[in-house]
Biopython code that builds the backbone (N, CA, C, O; Angstrom):
import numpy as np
from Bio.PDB.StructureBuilder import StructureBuilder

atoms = [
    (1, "UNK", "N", (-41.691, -68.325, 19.375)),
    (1, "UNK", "CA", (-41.742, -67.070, 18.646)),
    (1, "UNK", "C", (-42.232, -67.357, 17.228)),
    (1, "UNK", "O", (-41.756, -68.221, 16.492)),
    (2, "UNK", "N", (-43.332, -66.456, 16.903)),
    (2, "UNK", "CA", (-43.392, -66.873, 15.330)),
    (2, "UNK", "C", (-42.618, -66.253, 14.249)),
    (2, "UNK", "O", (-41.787, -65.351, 14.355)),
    (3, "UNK", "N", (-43.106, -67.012, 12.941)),
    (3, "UNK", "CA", (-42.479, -66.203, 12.062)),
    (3, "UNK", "C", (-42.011, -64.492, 11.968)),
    (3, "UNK", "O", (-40.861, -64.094, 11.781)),
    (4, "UNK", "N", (-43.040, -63.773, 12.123)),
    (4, "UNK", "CA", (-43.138, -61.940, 11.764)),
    (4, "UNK", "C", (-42.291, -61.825, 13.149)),
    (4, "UNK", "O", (-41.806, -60.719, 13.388)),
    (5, "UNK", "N", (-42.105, -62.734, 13.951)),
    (5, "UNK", "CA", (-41.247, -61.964, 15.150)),
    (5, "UNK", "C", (-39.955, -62.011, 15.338)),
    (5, "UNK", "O", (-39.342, -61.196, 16.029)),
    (6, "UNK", "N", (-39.301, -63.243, 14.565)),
    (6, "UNK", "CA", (-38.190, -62.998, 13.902)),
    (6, "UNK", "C", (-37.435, -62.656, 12.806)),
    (6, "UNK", "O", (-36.214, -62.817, 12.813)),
    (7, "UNK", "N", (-37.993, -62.229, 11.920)),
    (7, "UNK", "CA", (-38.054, -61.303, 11.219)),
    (7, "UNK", "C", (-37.653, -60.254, 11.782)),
    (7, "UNK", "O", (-36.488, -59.905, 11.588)),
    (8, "UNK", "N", (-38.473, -59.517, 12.588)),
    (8, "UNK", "CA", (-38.345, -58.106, 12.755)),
    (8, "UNK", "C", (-37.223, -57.589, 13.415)),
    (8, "UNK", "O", (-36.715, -57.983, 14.465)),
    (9, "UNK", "N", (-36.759, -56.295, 12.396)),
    (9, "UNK", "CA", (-35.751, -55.649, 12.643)),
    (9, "UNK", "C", (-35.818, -54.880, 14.697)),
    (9, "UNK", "O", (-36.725, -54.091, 14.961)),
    (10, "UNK", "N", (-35.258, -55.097, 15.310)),
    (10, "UNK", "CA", (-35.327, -54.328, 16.973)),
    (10, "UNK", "C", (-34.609, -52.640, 16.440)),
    (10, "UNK", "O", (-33.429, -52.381, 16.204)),
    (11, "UNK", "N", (-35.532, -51.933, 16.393)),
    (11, "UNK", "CA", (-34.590, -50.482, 16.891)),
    (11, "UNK", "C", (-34.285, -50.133, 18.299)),
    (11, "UNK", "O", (-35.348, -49.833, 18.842)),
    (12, "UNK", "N", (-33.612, -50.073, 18.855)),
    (12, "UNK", "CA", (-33.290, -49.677, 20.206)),
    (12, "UNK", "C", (-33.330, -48.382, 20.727)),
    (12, "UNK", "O", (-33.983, -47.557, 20.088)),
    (13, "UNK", "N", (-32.734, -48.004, 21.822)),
    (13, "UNK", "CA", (-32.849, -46.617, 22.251)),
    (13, "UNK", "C", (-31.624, -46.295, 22.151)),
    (13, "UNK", "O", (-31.468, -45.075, 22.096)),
    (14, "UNK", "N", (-30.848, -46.797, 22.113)),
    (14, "UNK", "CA", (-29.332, -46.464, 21.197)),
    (14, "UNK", "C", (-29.579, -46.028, 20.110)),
    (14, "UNK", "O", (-29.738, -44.828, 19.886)),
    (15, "UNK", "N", (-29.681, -47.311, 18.907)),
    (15, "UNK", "CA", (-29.991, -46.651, 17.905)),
    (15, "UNK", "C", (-30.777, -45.232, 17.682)),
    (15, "UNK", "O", (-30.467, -44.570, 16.691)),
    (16, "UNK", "N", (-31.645, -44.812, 18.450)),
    (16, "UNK", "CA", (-32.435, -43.677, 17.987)),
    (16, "UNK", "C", (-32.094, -42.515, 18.379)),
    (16, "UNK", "O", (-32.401, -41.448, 17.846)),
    (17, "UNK", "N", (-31.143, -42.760, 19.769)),
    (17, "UNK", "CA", (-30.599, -41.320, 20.169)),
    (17, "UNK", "C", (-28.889, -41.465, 19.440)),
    (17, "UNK", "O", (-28.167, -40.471, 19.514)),
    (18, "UNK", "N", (-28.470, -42.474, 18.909)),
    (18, "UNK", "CA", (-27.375, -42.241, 17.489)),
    (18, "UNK", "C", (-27.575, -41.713, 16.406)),
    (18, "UNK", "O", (-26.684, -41.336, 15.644)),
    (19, "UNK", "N", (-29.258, -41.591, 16.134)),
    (19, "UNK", "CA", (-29.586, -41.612, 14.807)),
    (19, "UNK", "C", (-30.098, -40.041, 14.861)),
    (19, "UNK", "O", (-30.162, -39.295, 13.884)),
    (20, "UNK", "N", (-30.434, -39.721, 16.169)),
    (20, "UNK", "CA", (-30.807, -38.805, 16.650)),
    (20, "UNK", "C", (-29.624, -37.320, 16.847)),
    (20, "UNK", "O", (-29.834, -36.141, 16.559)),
    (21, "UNK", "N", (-28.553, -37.879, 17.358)),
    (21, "UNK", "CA", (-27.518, -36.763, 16.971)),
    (21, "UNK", "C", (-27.389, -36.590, 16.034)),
    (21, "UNK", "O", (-27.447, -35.397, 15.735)),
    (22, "UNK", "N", (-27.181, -37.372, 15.131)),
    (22, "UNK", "CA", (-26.336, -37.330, 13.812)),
    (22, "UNK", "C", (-27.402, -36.502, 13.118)),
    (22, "UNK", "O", (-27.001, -35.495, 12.533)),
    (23, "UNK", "N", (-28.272, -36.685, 13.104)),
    (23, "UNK", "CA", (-29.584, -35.876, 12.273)),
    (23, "UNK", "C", (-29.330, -34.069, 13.092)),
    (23, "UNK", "O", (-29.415, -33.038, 12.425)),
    (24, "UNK", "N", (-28.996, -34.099, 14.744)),
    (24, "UNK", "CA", (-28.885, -32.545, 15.150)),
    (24, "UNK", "C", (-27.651, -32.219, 14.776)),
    (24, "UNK", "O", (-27.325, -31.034, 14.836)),
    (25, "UNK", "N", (-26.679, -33.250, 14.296)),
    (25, "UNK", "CA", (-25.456, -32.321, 13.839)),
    (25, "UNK", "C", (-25.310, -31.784, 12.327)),
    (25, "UNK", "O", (-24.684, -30.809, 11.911)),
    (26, "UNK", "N", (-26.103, -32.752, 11.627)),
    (26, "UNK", "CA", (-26.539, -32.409, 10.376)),
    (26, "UNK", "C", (-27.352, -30.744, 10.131)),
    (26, "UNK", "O", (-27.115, -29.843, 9.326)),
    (27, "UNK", "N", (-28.192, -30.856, 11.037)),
    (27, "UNK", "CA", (-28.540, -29.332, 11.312)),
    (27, "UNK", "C", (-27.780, -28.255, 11.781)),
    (27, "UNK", "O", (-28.320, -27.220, 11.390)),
    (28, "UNK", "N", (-26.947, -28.059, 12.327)),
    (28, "UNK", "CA", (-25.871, -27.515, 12.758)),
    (28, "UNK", "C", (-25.362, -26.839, 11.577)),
    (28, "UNK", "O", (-25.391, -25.644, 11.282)),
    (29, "UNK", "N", (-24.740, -28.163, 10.764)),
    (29, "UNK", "CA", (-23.890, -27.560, 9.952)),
    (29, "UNK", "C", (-24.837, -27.261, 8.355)),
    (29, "UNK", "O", (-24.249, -27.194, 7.275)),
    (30, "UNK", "N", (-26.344, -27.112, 8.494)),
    (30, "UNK", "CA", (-26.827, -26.569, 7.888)),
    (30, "UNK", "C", (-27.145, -25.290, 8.276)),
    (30, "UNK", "O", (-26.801, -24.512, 7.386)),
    (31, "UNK", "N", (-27.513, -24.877, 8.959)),
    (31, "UNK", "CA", (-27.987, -23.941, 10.053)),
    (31, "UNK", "C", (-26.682, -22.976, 9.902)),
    (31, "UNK", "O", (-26.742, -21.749, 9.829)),
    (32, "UNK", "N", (-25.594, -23.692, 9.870)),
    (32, "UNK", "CA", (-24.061, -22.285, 9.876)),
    (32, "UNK", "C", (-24.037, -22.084, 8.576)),
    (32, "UNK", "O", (-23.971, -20.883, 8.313)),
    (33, "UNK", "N", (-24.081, -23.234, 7.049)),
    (33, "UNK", "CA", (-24.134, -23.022, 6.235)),
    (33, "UNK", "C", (-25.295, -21.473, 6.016)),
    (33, "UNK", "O", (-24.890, -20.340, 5.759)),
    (34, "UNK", "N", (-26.456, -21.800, 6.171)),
    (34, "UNK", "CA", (-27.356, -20.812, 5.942)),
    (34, "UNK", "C", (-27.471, -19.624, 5.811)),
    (34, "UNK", "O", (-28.101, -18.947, 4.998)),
    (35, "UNK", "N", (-26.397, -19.203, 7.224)),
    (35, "UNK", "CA", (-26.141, -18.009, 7.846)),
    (35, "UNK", "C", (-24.984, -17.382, 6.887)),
    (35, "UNK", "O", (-25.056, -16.355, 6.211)),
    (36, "UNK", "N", (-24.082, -18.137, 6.998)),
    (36, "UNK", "CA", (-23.184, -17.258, 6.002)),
    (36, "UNK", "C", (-23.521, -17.073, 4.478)),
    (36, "UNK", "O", (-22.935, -16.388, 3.639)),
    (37, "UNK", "N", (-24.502, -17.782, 4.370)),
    (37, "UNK", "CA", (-24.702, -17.899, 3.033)),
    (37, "UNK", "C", (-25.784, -15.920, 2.273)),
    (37, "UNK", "O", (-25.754, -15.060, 1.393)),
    (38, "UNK", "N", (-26.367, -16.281, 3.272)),
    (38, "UNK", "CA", (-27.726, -14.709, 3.094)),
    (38, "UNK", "C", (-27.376, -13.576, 3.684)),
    (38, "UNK", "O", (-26.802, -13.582, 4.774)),
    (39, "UNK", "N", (-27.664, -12.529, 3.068)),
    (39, "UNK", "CA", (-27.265, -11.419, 2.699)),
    (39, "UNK", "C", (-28.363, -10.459, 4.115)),
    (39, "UNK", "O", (-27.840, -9.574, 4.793)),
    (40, "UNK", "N", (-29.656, -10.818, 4.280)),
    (40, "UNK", "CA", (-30.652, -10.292, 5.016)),
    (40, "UNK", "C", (-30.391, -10.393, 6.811)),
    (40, "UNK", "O", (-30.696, -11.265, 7.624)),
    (41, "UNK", "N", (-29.813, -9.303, 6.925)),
    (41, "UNK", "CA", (-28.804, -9.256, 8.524)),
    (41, "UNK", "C", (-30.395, -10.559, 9.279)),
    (41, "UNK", "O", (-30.195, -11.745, 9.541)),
    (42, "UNK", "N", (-31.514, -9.981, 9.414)),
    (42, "UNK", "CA", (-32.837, -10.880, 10.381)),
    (42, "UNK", "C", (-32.427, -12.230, 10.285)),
    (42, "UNK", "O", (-31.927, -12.900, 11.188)),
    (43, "UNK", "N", (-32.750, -12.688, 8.774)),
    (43, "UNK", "CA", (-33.200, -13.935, 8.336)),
    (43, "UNK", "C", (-31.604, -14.395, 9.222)),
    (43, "UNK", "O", (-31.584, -15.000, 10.294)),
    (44, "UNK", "N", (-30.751, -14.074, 8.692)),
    (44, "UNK", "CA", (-29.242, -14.410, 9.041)),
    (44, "UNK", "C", (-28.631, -14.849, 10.316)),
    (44, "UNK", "O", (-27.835, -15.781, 10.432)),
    (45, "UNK", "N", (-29.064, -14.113, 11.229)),
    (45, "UNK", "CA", (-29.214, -13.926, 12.656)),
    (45, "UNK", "C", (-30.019, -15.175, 13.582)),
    (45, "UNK", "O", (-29.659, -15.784, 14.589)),
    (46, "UNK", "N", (-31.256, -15.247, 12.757)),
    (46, "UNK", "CA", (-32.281, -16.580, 12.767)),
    (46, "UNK", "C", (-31.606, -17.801, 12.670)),
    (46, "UNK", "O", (-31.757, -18.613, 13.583)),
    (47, "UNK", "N", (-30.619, -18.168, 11.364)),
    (47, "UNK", "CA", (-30.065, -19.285, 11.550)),
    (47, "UNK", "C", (-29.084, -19.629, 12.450)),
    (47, "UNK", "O", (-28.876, -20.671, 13.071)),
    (48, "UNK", "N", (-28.337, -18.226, 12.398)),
    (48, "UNK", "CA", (-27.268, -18.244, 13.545)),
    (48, "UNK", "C", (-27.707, -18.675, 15.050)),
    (48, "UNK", "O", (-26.902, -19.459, 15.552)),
    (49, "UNK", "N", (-28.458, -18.443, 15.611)),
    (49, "UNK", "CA", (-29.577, -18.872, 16.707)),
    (49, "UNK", "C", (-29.815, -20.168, 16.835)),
    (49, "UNK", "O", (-29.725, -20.874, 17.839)),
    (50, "UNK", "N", (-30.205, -20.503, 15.475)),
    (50, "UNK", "CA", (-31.152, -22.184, 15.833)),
    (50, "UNK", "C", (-29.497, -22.960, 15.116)),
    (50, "UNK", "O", (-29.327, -24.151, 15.373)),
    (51, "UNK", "N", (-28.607, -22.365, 14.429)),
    (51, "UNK", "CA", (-27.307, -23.844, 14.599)),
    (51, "UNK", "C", (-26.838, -23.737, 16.336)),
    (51, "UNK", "O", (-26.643, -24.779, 16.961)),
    (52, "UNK", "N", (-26.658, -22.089, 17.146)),
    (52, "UNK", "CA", (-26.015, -22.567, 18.505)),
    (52, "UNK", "C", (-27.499, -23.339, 19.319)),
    (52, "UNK", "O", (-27.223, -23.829, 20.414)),
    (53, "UNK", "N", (-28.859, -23.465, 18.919)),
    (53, "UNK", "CA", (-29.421, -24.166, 19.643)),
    (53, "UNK", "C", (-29.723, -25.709, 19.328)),
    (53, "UNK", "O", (-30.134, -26.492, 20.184)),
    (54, "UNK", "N", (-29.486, -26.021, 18.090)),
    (54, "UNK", "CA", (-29.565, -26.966, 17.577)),
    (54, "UNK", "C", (-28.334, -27.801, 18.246)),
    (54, "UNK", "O", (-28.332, -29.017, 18.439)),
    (55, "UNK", "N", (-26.890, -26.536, 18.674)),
    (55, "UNK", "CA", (-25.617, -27.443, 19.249)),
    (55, "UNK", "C", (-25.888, -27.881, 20.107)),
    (55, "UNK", "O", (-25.604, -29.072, 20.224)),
    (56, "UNK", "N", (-26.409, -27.377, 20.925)),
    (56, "UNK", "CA", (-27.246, -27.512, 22.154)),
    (56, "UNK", "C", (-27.628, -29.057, 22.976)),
    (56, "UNK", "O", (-27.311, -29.782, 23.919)),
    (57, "UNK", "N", (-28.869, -28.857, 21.420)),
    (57, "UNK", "CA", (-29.299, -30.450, 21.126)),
    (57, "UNK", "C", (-28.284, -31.481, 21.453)),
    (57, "UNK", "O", (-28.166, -32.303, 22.362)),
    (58, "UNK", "N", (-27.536, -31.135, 20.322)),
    (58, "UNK", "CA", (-26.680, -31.951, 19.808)),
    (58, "UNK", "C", (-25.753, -32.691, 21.195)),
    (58, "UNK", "O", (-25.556, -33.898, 21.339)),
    (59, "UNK", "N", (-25.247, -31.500, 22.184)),
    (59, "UNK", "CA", (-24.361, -32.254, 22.927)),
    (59, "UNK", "C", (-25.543, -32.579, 24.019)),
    (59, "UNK", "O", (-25.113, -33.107, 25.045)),
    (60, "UNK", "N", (-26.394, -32.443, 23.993)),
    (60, "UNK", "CA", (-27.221, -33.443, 25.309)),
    (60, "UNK", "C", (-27.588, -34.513, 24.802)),
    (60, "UNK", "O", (-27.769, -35.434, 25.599)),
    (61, "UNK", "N", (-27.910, -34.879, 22.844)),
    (61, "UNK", "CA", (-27.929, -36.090, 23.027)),
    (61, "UNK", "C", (-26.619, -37.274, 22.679)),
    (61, "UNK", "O", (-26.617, -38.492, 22.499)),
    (62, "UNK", "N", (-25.579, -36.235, 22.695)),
    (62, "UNK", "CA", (-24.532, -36.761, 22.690)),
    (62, "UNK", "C", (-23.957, -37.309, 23.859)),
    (62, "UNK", "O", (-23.290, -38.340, 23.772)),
    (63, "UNK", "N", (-24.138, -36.735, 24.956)),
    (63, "UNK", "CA", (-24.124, -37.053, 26.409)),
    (63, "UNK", "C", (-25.320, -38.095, 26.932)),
    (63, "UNK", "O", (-25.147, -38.737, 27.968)),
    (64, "UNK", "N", (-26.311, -38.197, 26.297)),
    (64, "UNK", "CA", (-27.154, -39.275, 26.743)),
    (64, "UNK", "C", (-26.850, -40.547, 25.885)),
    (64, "UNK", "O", (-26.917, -41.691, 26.335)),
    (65, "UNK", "N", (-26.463, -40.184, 24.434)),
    (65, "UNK", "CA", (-25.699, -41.469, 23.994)),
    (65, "UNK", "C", (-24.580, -41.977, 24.342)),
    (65, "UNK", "O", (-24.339, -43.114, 23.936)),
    (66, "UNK", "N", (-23.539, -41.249, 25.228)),
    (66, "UNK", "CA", (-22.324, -41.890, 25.728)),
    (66, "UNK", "C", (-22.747, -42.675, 27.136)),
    (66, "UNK", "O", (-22.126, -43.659, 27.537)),
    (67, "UNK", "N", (-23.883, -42.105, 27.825)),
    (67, "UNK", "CA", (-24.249, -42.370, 29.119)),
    (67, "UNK", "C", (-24.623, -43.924, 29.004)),
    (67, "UNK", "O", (-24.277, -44.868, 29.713)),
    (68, "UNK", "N", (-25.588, -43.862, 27.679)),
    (68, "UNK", "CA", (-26.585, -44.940, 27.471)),
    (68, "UNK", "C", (-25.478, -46.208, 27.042)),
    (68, "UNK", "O", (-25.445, -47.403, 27.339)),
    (69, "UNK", "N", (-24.745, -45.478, 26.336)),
    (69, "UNK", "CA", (-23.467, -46.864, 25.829)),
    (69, "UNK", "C", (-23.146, -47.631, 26.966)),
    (69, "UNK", "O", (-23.368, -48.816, 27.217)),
    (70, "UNK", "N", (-22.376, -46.416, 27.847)),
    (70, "UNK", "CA", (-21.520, -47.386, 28.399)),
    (70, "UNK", "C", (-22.521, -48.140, 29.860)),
    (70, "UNK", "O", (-21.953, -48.575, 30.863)),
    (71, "UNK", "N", (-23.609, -48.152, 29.730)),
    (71, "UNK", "CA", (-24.440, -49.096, 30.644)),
    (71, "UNK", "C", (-25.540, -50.028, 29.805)),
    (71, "UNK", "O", (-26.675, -50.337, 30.169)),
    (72, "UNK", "N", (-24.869, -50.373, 28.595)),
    (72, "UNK", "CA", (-25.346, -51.449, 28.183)),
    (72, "UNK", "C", (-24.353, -52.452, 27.465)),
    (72, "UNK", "O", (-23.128, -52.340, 27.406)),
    (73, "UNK", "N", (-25.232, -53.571, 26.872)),
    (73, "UNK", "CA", (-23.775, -54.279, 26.322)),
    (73, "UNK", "C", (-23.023, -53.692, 24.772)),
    (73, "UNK", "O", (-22.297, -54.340, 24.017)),
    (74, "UNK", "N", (-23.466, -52.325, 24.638)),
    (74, "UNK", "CA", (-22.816, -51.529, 23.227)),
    (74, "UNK", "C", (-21.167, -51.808, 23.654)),
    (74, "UNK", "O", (-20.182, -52.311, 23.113)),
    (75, "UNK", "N", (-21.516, -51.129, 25.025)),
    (75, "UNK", "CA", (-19.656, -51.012, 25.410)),
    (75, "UNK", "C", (-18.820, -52.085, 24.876)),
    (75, "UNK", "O", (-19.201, -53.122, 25.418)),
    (76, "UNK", "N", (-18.143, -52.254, 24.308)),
    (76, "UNK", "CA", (-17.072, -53.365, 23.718)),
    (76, "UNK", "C", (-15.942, -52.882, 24.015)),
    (76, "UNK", "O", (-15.000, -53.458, 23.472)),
    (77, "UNK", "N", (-15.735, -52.180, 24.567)),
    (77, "UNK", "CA", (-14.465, -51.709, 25.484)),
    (77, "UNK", "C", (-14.060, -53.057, 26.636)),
    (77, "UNK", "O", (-13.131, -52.930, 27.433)),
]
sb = StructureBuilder()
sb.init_structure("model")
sb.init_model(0)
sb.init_chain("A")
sb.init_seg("    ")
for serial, (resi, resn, name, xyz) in enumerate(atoms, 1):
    if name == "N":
        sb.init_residue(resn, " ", resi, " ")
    sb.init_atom(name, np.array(xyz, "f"), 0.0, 1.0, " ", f" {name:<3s}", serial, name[0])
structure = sb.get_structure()
């Protein structure tokens, strides 16, 4: 192996569907923030929409990150 290949950082497919919820739950709770925040029933309604679809997101890739754990060596259980 040469040098630049150990070096390099591995992102995995763990890592990205971890990094990947956390970023749709972050939206979520922007998305509810939003809604209560504005006064304009449309605009309001809009966010309300995309935080329950964004939850959405959220628990399928939450369910593909628990799936993915426990069939690799993450599990430390």
């Amino acid at each position: 192996m040469d040098e630049m290949n150990r070096n390099e950082v591995e992102i995995t497919t763990y890592d990205r569907l971890l990094r990947a919820w956390e970023n749709s739950m972050e939206m979520v709770r922007d998305y509810e923030m939003y809604s209560k925040r504005i006064e304009d029933e449309k605009v309001k309604e809009v966010f309300k929409q995309f935080a329950e679809d964004e939850g959405m997101h959220a628990t399928k890739l939450r369910e593909l990150l628990l799936e993915y754990r426990n069939k690799t060596p993450y599990n430390t259980n």
